[in-house]
ROFIGU-971560 format. One record per residue (C-alpha): residue in three letters; x, y, z. Coordinates in Angstrom, 3 decimals, m for minus. Layout:
BEGIN
(rec ALA,(X,Y,Z))
...
//
This chain:
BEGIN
(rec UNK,(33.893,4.013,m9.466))
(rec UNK,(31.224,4.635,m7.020))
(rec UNK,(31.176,8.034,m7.260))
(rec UNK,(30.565,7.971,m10.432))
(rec UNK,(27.574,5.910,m10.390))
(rec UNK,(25.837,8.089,m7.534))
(rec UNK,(26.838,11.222,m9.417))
(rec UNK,(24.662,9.411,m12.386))
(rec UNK,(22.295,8.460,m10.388))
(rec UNK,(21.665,12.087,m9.325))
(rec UNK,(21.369,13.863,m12.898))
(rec UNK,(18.635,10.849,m13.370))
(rec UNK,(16.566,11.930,m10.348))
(rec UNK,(16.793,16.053,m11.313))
(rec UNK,(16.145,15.165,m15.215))
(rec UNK,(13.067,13.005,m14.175))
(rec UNK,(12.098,16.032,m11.660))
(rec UNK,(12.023,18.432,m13.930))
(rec UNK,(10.593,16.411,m16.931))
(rec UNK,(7.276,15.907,m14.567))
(rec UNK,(7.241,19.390,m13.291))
(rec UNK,(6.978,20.651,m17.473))
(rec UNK,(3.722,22.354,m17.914))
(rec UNK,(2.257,20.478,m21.020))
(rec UNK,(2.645,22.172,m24.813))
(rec UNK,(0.247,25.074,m25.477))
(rec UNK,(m0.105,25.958,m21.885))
(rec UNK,(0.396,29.688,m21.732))
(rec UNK,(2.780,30.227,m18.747))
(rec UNK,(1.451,33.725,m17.625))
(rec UNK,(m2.221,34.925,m16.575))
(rec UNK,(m3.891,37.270,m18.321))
(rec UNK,(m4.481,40.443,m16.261))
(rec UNK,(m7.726,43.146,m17.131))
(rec UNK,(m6.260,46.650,m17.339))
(rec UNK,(m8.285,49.465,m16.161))
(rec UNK,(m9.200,51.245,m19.179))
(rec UNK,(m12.176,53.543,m18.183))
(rec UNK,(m15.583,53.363,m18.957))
(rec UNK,(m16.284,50.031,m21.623))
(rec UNK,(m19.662,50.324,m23.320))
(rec UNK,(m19.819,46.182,m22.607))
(rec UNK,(m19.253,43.714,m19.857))
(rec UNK,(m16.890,41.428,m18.887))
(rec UNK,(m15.773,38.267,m16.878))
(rec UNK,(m12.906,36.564,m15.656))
(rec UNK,(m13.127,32.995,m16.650))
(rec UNK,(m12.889,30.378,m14.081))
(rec UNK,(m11.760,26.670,m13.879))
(rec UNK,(m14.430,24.538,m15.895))
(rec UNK,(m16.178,27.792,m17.890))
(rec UNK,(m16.471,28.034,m21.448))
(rec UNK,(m18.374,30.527,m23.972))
(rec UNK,(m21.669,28.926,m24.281))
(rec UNK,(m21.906,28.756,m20.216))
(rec UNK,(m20.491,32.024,m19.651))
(rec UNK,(m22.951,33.516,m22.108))
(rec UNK,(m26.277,31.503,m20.802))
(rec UNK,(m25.141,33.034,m17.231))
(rec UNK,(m24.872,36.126,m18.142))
(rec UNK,(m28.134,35.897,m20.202))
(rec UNK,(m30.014,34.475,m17.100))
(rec UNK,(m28.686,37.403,m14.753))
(rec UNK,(m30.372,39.793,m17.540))
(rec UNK,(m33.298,37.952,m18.164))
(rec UNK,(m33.824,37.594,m14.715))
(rec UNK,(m35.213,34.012,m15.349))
(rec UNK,(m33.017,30.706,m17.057))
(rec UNK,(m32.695,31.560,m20.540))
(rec UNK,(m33.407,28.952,m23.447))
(rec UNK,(m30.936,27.374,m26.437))
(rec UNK,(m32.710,29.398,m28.939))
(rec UNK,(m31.872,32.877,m26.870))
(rec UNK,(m28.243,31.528,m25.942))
(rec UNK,(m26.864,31.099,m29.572))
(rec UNK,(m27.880,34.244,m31.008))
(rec UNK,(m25.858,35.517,m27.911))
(rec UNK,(m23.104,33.182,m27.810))
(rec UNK,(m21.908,33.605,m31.565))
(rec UNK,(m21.802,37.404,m30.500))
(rec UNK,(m19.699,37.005,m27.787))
(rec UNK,(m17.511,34.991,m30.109))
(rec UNK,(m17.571,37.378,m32.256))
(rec UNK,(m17.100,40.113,m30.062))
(rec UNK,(m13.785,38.628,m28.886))
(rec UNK,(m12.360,37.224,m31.924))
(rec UNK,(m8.977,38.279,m31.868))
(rec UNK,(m8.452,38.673,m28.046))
(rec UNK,(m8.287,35.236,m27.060))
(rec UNK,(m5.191,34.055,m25.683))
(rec UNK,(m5.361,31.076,m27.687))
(rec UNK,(m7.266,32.608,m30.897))
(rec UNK,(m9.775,29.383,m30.336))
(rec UNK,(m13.079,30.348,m29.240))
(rec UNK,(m13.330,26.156,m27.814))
(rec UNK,(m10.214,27.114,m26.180))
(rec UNK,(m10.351,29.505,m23.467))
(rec UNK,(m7.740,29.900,m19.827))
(rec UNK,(m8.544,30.597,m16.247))
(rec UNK,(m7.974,34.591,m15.564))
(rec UNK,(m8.749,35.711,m19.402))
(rec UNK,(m10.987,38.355,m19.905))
(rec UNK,(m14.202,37.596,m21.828))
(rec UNK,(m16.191,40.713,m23.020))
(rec UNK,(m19.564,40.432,m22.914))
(rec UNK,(m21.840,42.397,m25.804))
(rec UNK,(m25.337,43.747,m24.667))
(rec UNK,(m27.636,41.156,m23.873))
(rec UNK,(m30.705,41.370,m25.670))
//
């Protein structure tokens, strides 16, 4: 009788274990990886932790512009670089975007 109840016990613990290990829905369970593809006519960047279009696309404005670069100069920009990766997002949601995915940049103005 008390073997029974430890045995319990234990497919409790590993159940619970593995519940709170479980990467939450819609989390993609691989990284994407850029593949060397020759010469590419635009830019890119790897997204990191806390990034997201309009930030990655003021950045890269302000490294071109060589100064910080205004709302009115960032939209124009950042509706091309949503554009410009439309249907190679991971998640197909520009609002949406994972650590290690490749965002191609367009020319900068």
């Amino acid at each position: 009788m008390a073997w029974g109840k430890r045995v319990t016990i234990a497919v409790v613990v590993v159940m619970f274990g593995s519940a709170a290990m479980a990467e939450p829905a819609g989390t993609p369970s691989f990284v994407p990886v850029a593949l060397d593809q020759g010469p590419d006519p635009v830019g890119s960047v790897v997204v990191e932790p806390g990034d997201h279009l309009w930030k990655i696309s003021a950045s890269h404005l302000e490294e071109v512009l060589e100064r910080p670069a205004q709302p009115g100069e960032i939209d124009p920009y950042w509706r091309s670089v949503i554009e410009t990766n439309q249907g190679l997002l991971v998640s197909g949601d520009p609002d949406l975007i994972y650590p290690g995915e490749v965002i191609r940049l367009p020319t900068a103005p």
